[in-house]
C-alpha positions as CSV (number, residue, x, y, z in Angstrom):
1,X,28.1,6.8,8.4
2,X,30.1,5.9,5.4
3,X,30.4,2.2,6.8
4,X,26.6,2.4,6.7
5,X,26.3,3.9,3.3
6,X,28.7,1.2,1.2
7,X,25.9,-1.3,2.4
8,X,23.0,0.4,0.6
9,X,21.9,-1.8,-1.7
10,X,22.3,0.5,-4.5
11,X,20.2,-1.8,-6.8
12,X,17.3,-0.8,-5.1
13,X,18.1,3.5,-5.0
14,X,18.7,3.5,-8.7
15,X,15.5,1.3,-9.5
16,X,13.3,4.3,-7.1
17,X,15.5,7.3,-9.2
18,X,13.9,5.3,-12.0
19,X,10.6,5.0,-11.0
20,X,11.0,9.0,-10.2
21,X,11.7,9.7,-14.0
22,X,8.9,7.9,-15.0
23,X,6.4,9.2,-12.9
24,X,7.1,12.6,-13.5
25,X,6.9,12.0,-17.4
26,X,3.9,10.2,-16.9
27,X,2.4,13.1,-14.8
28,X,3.9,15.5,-17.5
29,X,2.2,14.0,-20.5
30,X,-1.2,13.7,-19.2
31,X,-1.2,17.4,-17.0
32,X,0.2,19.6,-19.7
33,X,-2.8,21.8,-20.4
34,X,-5.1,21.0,-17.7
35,X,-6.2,22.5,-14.5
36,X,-3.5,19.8,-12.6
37,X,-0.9,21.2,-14.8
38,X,2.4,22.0,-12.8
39,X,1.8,18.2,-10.7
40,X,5.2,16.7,-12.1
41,X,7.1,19.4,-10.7
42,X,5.1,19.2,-6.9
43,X,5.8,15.5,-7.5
44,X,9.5,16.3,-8.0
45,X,9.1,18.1,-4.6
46,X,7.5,15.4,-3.1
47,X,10.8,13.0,-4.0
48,X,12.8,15.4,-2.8
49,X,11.7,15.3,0.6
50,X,10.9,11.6,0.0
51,X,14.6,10.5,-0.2
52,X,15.4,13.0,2.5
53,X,13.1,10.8,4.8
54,X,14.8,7.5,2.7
55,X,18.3,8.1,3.7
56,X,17.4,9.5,7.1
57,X,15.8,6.2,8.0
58,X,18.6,4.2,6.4
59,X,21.4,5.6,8.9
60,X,18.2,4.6,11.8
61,X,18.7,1.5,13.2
62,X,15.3,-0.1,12.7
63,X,15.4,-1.5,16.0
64,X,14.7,1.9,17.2
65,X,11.3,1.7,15.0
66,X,10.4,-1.6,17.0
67,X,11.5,-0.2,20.6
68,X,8.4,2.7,20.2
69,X,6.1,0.4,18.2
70,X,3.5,0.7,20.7
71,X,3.8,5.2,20.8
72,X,3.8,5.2,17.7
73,X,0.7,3.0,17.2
74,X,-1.4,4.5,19.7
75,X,-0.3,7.9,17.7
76,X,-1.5,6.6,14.4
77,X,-4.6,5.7,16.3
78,X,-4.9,9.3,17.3
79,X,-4.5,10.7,14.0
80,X,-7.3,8.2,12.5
81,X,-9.6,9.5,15.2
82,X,-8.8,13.1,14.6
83,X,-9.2,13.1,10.7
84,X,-12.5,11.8,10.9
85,X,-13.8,15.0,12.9
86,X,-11.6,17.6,11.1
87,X,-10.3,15.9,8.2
88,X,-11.2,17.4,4.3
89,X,-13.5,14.9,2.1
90,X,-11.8,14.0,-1.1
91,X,-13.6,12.0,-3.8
92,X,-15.9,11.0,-1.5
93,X,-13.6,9.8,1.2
94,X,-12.9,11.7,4.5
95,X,-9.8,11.0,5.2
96,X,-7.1,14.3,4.7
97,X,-5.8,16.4,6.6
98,X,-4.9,19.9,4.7
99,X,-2.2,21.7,5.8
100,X,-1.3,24.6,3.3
101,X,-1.0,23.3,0.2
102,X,0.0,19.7,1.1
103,X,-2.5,16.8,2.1
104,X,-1.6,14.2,4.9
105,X,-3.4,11.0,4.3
106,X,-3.3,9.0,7.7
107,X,-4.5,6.2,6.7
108,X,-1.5,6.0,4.1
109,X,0.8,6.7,6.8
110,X,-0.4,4.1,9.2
111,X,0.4,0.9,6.9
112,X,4.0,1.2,7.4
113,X,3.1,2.4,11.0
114,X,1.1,-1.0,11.5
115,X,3.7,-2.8,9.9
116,X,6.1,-1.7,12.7
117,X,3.7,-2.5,15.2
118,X,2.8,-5.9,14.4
119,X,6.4,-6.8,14.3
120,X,6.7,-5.7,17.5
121,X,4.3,-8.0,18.7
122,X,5.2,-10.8,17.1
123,X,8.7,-10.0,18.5
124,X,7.4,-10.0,21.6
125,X,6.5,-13.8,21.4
126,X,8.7,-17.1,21.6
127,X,9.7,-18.6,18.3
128,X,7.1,-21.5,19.3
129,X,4.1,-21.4,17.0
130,X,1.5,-18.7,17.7
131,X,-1.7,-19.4,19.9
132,X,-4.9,-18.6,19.2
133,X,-6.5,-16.8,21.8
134,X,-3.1,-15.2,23.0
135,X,-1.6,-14.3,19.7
136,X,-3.3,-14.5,17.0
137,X,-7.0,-13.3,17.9
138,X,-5.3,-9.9,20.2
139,X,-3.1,-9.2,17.1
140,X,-6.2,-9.3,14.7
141,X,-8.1,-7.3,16.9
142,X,-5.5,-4.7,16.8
143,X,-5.3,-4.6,13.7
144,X,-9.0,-4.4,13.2
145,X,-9.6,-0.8,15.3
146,X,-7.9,1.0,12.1
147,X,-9.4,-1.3,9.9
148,X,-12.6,0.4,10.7
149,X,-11.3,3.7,11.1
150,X,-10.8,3.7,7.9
151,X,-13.7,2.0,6.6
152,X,-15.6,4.8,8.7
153,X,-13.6,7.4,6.3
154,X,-15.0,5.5,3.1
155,X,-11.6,4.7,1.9
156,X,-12.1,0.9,1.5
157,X,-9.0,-0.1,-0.4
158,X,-6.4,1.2,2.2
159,X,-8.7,-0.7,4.8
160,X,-8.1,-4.0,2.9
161,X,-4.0,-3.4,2.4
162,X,-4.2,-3.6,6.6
163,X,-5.7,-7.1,6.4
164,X,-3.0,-7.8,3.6
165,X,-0.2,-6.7,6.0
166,X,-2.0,-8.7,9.1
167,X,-1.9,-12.2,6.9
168,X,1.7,-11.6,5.1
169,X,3.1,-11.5,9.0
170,X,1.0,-13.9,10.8
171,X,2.1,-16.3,8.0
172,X,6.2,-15.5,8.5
173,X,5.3,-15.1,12.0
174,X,4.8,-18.9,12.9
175,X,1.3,-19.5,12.5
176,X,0.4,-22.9,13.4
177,X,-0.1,-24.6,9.4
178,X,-3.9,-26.0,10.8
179,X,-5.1,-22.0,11.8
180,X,-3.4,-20.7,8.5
181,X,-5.7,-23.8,6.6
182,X,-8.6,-23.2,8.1
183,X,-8.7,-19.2,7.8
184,X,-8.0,-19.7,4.5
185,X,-11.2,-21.7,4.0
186,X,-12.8,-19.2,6.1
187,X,-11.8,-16.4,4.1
188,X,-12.4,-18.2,0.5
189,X,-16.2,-19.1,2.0
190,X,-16.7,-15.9,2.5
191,X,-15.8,-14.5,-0.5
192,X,-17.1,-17.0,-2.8
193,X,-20.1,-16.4,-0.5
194,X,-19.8,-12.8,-0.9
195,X,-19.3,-12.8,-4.2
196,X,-23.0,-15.0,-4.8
197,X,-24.7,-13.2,-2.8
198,X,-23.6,-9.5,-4.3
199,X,-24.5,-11.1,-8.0
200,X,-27.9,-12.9,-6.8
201,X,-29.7,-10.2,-4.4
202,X,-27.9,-7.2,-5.9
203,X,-31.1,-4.8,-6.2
204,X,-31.5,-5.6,-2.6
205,X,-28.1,-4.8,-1.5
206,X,-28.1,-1.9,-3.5
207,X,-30.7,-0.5,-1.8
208,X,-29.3,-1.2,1.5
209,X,-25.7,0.7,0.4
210,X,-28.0,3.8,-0.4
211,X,-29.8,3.5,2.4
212,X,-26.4,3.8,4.5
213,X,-24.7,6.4,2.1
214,X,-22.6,3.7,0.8
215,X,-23.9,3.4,-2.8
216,X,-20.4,4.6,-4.1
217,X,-19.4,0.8,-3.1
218,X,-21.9,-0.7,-5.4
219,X,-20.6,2.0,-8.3
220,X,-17.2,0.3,-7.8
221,X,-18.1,-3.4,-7.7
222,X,-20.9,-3.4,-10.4
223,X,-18.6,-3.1,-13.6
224,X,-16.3,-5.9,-11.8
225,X,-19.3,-7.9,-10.9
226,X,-22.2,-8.0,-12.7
227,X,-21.1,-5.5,-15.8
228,X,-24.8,-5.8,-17.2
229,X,-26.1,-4.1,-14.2
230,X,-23.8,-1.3,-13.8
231,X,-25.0,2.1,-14.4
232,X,-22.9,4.1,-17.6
233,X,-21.4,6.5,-14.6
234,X,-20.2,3.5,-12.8
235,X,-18.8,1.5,-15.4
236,X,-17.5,4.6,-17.6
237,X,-14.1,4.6,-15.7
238,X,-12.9,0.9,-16.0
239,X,-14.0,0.7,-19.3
240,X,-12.6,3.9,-21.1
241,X,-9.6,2.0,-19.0
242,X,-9.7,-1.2,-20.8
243,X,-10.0,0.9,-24.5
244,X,-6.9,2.6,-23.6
245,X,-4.8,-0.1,-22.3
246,X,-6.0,-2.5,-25.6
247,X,-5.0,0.9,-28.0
248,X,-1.6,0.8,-27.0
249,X,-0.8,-2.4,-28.3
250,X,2.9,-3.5,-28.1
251,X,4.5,-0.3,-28.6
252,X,1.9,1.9,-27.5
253,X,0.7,5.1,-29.5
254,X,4.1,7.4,-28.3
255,X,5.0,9.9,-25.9
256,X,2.2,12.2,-25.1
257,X,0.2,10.9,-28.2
258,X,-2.2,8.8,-26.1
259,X,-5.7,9.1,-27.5
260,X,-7.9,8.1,-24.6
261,X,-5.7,9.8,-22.2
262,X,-5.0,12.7,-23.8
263,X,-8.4,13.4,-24.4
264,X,-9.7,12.8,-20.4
265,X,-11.7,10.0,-21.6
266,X,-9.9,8.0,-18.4
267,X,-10.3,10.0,-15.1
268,X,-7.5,10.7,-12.7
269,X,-4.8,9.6,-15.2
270,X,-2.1,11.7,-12.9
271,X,-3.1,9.5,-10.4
272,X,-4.5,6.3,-9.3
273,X,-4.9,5.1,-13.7
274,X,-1.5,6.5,-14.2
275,X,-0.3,2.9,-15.4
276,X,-3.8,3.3,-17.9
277,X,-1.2,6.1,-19.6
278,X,1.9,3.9,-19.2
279,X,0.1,1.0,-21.4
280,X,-1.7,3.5,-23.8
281,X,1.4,5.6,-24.7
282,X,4.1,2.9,-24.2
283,X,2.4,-0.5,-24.6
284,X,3.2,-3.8,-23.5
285,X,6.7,-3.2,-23.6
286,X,6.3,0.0,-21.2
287,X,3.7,-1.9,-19.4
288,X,6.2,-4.5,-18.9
289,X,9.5,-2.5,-17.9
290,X,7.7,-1.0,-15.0
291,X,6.5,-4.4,-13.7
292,X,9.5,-5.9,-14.3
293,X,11.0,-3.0,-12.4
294,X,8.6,-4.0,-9.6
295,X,9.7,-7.6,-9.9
296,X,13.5,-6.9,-9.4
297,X,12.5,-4.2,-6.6
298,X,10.6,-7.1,-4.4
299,X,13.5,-9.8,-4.8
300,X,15.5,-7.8,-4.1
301,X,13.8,-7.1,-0.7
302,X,13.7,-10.8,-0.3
303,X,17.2,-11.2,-0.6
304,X,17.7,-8.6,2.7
305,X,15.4,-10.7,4.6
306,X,16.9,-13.8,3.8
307,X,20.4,-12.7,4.6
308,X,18.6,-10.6,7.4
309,X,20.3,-12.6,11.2
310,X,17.7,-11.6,14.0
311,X,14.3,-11.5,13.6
312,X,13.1,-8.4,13.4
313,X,14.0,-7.2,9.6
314,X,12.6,-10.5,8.3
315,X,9.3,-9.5,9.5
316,X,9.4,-5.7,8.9
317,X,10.5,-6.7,5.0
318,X,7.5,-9.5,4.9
319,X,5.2,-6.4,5.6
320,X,6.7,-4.2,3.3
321,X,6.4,-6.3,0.9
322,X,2.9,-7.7,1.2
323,X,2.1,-4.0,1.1
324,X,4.0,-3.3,-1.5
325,X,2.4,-6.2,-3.9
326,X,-1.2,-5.7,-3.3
327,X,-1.2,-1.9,-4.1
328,X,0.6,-3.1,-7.4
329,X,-2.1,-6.4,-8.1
330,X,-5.4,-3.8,-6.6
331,X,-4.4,-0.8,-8.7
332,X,-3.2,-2.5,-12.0
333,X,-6.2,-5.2,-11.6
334,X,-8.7,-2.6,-11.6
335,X,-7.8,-1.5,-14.5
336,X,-7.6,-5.1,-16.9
337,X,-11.1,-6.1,-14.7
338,X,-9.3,-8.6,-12.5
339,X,-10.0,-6.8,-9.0
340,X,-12.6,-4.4,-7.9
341,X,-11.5,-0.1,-8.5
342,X,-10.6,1.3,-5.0
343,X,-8.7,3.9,-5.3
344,X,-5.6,2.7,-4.6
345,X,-2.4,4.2,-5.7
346,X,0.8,3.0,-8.1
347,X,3.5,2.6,-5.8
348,X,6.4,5.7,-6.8
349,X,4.5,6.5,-9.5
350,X,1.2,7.9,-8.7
351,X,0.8,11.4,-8.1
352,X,0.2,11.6,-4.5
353,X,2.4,13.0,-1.9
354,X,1.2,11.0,1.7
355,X,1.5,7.4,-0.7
356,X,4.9,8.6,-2.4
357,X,6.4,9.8,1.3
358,X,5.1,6.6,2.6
359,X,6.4,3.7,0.2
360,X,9.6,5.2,0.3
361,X,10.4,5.4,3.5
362,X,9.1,1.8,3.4
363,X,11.7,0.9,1.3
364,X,14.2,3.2,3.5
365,X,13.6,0.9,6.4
366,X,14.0,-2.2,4.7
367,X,17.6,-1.0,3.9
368,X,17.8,-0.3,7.2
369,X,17.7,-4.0,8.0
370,X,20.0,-4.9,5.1
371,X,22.8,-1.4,7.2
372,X,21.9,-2.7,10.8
373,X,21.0,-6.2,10.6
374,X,24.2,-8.0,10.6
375,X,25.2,-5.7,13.4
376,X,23.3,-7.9,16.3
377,X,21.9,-11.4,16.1
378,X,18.1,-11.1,17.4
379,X,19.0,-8.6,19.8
380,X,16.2,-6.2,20.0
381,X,15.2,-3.4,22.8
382,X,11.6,-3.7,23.5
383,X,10.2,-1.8,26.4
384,X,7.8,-3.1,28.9
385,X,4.1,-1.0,29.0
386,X,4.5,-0.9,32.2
387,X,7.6,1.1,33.1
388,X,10.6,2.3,30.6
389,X,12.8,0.0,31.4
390,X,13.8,-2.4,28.7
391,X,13.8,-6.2,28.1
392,X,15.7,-8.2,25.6
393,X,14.5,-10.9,23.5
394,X,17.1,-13.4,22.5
395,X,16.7,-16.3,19.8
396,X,15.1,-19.4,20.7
């Protein structure tokens, strides 16, 4: 266990310690005297159980994550199915289950859970470039039965990190560079088509959202979209975001001293606009550090897959990371009017416990492939469907 332990990349446990300081300060300044007062020290909890789960997953060989892809899969399925029947609506998304005084987001749980599984996959192939039809078309439709298992539940920006994950590893995977081109062109038409067609026929398309339940959507994408058609409820969020971010100029307004946030003139400041408190109270320069802190957290990821030998950890770090960096783009975009507001969560600093849980242990199995994956070259234990015996897949 100690041989495993000096391998830690030790870089990467102080920078989450940091990010635990600051999101309990964060949570602290803008909870003090409301009704979500107390939140830092739950969060404090949350950590605590977090790095449990961190270093438990470290001393894991992550080759035993890949060998029970498929179980676990088919058990994340199971719990998106179950939370759409008995699940508790929050903010207008079903989507929680409650158990005493803690939430479990499945669909939270399940990006790490499909990152796992679409390594396995892709394991499962030669190193010769994916096919269409066999590879890359099952893979997608895999990945597409949570997709709209969480669309069902209304939570639309966890739905997109999925398709995030899906491109990040087909790309590392071996995609053929003529199917990579020309879904990119697909994808690009139909967003610039999307994007037209939202702007130019937007009273009819609002009417079809309300018609389905779905006018929340429209709330989201009007102050991103067409700003002159949103209603004041729609745009109030983003825009008391914007204020707040601009008031904190370089140095920000101090510790605690945040006007906007202070006030709860930006909604859910604990949570999903916690970085609208970071650049209000702290500035650019605050602003900065924790991006920066993001920065050297991702290379240094990279760096373990690069000196990663088999296959496996490349891949499982690929996903983490494509995961990791659109929750950061999403969630910060939102609030400087680059991307549409989802909901999405600050990675280690949000208040959340599900997101917190889950992006840690992330990061505790991608230093399980910097512990474990020297140990064998592209040597990994992947049972058949079939039977439990087990078959090896050796490098091309």
């Amino acid at each position: 266990m100690l041989q495993k332990l000096k391998k830690v990349d030790y870089v990467i446990v102080f920078i989450l310690f940091l990010f635990m300081g600051i999101s309990i300060m964060a949570i602290y300044s803008v909870t003090m005297g409301t009704k979500f007062e107390g939140s830092h020290i739950k969060m404090l909890y949350f950590y605590i159980l977090a790095f449990v789960i961190f270093f438990g997953l470290i001393l894991l060989d992550y080759k035993w994550l890949i060998k029970y892809a498929l179980y676990i899969y088919l058990f994340g399925i199971a719990l998106l199915i179950a939370v759409n029947f008995f699940g508790s609506d929050v903010n207008g998304a079903q989507g929680w289950f409650q158990i005493g005084s803690f939430s479990l987001q499945p669909a939270e749980l399940f990006k790490l859970i499909l990152i796992i599984f679409l390594t396995y996959l892709l394991m499962k192939r030669p190193k010769a470039k994916l096919s269409l039809w066999r590879d890359v078309l099952p893979i997608g439709g895999l990945t597409f039965i949570p997709f709209a298992l969480v669309m069902i539940q209304n939570d639309l920006g966890n739905a997109l990190s999925y398709v995030l994950i899906l491109l990040g590893l087909l790309w590392v995977g071996n995609i053929k560079f003529l199917h990579a081109f020309l879904a990119l062109i697909i994808l690009g038409a139909v967003a610039v088509g999307g994007i037209f067609s939202y702007i130019h026929f937007h009273d009819n398309i609002e009417n079809f959202m309300k018609s389905i339940g779905r006018e929340h959507w429209t709330e989201r994408l009007d102050p991103w979209l067409v700003p002159d058609k949103a209603t004041p409820k729609a745009s109030y969020h983003t825009k008391n975001a914007k204020l707040a971010i601009a008031s904190g100029g370089m140095m920000g307004e101090g510790y605690m001293k945040g006007s906007s946030v202070q006030s709860g003139r930006v909604p859910y400041t604990y949570s999903d606009s916690i970085f609208v408190e970071i650049a209000e109270e702290f500035g650019f320069v605050g602003a900065s550090v924790v991006l920066l802190l993001y920065f050297i957290l991702i290379h240094r990821m990279i760096l373990i897959c690069l000196e990663c030998r088999d296959r496996a950890g490349p891949l499982l770090i690929v996903g983490i990371v494509s995961m990791m960096l659109y929750q950061i783009f999403e969630n910060i975009g939102a609030f400087i009017g680059l991307m549409p507001l989802t909901g999405i969560t600050l990675p280690f600093i949000s208040y959340g416990g599900t997101s917190l849980i889950i992006n840690v242990a992330s990061i505790g199995v991608a230093l399980s492939v910097r512990v474990h994956g020297h140990e064998v070259s592209d040597d990994i234990i992947v049972p058949t469907t079939s039977k439990m015996t087990s078959t090896k897949t050796k490098e091309a």
